[in-house]
Phi, psi and omega in degrees: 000088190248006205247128163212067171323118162284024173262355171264013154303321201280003176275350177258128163226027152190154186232187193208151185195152177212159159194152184296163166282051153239194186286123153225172157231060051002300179300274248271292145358276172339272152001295199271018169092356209250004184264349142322311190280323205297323192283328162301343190285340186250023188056056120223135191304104183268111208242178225236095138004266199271025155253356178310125168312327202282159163306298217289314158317322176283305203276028165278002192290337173286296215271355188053019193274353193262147198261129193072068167223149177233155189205116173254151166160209176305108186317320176311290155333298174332285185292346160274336186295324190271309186292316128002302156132017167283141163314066168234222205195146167238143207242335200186144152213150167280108169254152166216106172326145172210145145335130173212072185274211134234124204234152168217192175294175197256000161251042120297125193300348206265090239237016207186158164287308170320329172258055178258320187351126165077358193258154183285134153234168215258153164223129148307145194213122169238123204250004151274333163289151183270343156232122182275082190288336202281330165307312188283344185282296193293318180307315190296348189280331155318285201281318158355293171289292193311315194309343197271357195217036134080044177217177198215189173309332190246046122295325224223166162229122182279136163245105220296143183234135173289140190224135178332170171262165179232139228276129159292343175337131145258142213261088200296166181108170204237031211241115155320136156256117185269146169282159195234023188302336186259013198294327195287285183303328186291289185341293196276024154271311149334308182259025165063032201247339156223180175272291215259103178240174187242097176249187174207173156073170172312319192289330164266354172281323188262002161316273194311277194299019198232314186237019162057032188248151196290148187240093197269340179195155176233103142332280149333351176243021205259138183317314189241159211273005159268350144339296191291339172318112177202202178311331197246026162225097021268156170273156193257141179230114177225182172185170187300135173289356182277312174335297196278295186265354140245037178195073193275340206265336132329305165280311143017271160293333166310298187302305175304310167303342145325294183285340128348307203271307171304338181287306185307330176326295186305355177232014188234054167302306266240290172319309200267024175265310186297329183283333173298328160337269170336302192306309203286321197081036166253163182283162158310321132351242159333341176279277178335302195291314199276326180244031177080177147301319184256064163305322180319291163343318189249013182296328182304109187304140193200161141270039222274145189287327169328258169354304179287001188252317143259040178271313198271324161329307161294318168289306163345306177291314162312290198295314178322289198302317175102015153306314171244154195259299180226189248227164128212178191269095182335302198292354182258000166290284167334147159199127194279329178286333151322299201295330192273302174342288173322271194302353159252003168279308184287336187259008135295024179243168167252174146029121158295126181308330184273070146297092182248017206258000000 
């Protein structure tokens, strides 16, 4: 990848980007207008995935199949998508720590990870998707916690609870939509159909306070980050590998308005807890509470060997569980020169000139 040209843009008119409903700074990008603006200044449209009518278009935001797409988010998908044999690339990745609890009732014996021993817990099973990330996320979340109290799978009885599939639709407007993503686990912890369930993010701080559930252990809060390791630790910045290799100047500018967004993050808390507030469907609250005080801080896209290492930690863990169909090589996923281009591009800049905050 040596040519990073501007003449191979102009064979491009239109792109495509999805991120999940957590903290990116994609979202954050998004929001004030500027990674639309970084594209429109060459005539090209940068359009929004998950407002497409079509299904098959919405669901690249898991398979990636869609050409010219860039996608921050849960690492899980990401990684079933490459194991699967789509061609992509990883550009960048974000960790922003969050709430990771394992919750019971709030009159329940069950008060430490050791008294998970013998107890049912629930893992969602949406058997429509095409990677069931949330099953695998409540699982890593579990075996996590146990491993902490010296205990494994043939401790515990899992019990699988069926859960909707989940609509990627996106929604215009500035009215917080509180998500209902936990709605399947909460109930049957409610009806006493399991002990134990796994939430994350603002949308389970506002569960655990809504319902009074005993909070048996926080993943997230535990010292070390490989511990801590699931879909949204580390985040995935991936995009189509035709991408990368013929129109690298492109990605580029992606990135570099990431950094960009992120540099303004840091003097804007206030800004960036309402727009995750929106992304996530959590109150504001609950944003503070599930990614810390300094969220601001922490939007910046990096390669950092820490971070890759429980990027590769995790797929191992998919493939032990049978999440992913075969192995690949982390490091030959990644490519690294965009992101170092970018990030001495952008912080020689102020500002994005269309900045008006």
């Amino acid at each position: 990848m040596s040519n990073y040209s501007e003449t191979a843009k102009t064979a491009i008119t239109e792109l495509w980007y999805t991120r999940c409903p957590v903290p990116t700074v994609s979202g954050l990008a998004l929001d004030l207008g500027w990674l639309n603006q970084t594209f429109a200044k060459d005539g090209i449209a940068f359009k929004s995935l998950r407002a497409s009518e079509e299904r098959s278009v919405r669901e690249s935001h898991y398979d990636h199949t869609l050409k010219g797409l860039f996608r921050e988010g849960g690492n899980i998908p990401a990684i079933w998508a490459k194991s699967t044999g789509k061609d992509t690339r990883v550009i960048g990745l974000t960790w922003v720590d969050e709430y990771q609890a394992i919750l019971t009732l709030p009159n329940s014996e069950i008060n430490q990870p050791a008294d998970l021993a013998g107890r049912k817990l629930g893992l969602p099973r949406r058997i429509e998707s095409q990677i069931d990330f949330s099953r695998a996320m409540a699982l890593r979340g579990f075996l996590s916690t146990l491993s902490l109290a010296d205990l494994n799978e043939t401790d515990v009885n899992f019990v699988d609870i069926n859960a909707q599939q989940t609509d990627l639709r996106e929604i215009a407007g500035t009215t917080v939509r509180r998500s209902n993503f936990y709605y399947a686990e909460v109930a049957a912890l409610l009806r006493g159909e399991v002990d134990a369930i796994y939430v994350k993010g603002a949308p389970g701080v506002d569960l655990t306070v809504e319902h009074g559930f005993k909070v048996v252990f926080d993943l997230g809060a535990h010292p070390d980050p490989l511990v801590r390791v699931n879909n949204g630790t580390p985040r995935t910045i991936t995009v189509n590998a035709d991408l990368v290799e013929q129109h690298p100047d492109l990605v580029v500018q992606y990135l570099a308005c990431l950094f960009q967004t992120s540099k303004w993050a840091e003097t804007h808390a206030e800004e960036v807890v309402r727009i995750v507030s929106q992304e996530t469907g959590g109150g504001e609250a609950a944003v503070r509470k599930a990614y810390g005080s300094k969220l601001h801080q922490r939007l910046q896209p990096a390669l950092s060997e820490e971070w890759i290492a429980g990027l590769k930690l995790h797929k191992d863990f998919l493939l032990k569980w049978g999440f992913i169909p075969t192995d690949f090589d982390i490091d030959a996923w990644i490519v690294r020169e965009p992101l170092a281009i970018a990030q001495k591009l952008a912080f020689n800049l102020q500002e994005p000139a269309f900045a008006q905050l």
